[in-house]
N, C-alpha and C positions, 0 to 999 in steps of 0.2 A: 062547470068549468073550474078547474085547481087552479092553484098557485101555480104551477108547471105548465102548465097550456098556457095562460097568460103569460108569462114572461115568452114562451118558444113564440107565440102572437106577436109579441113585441117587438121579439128580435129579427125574426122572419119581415115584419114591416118593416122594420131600420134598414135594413139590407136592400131591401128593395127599393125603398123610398131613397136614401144616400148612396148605395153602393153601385147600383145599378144603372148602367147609361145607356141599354140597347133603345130602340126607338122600334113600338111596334105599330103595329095600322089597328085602330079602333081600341086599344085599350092602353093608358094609360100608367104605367107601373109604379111611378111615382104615388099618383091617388091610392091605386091599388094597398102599398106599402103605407100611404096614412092612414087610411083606414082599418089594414092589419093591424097596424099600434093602436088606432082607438078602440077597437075590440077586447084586443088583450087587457088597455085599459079597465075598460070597463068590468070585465070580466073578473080584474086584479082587484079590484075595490068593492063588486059585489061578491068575491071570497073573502076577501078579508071582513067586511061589514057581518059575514054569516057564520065565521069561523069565529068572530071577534063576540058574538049575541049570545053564544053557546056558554052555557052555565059551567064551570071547571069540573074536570071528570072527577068525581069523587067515587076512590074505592072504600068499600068496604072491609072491617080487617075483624077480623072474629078471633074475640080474647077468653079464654076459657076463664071463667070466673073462680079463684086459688080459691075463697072461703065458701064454694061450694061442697059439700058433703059426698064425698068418695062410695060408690057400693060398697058392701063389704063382701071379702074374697069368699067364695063358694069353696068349700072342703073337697077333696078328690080322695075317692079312698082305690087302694092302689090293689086292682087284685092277682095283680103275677108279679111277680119282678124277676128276673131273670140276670144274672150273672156270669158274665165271659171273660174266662182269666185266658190271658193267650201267652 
């Protein structure tokens, strides 16, 4: 469960738990709505506790080493050359 689903948990209980005042037969909405926030709780603190254990994302950056020793340039010997005066 995210950060995201736990808070919609939260807020989906709050609603239900304080906003809400229909009266149904065998359930409850109120409970229903605490419960939805305790979820979301919970859920909000074992993401956080998991996201929180994670080691910082380390990139790696690849630096060409300058006092490295360069090939040396291969000679090209040129056998047409061709000239277009227009």
């Amino acid at each position: 469960m995210g950060i995201g689903v736990s808070i919609f948990l939260i807020a989906v209980g709050a609603v239900l738990a304080f906003g809400v005042t229909a009266d149904t037969e065998g359930v409850d909405i109120g409970t229903v709505g605490i419960v939805l926030m305790a979820i979301g709780a919970v859920g909000l603190l074992f993401t956080a506790l998991v996201l929180g254990a994670r080691e910082p994302v380390r990139r790696r950056r690849v630096v060409e080493d300058p006092y490295e020793p360069v090939a040396p340039a291969t000679r090209r010997r040129v056998v047409e050359e061709r000239r277009y005066d227009y």
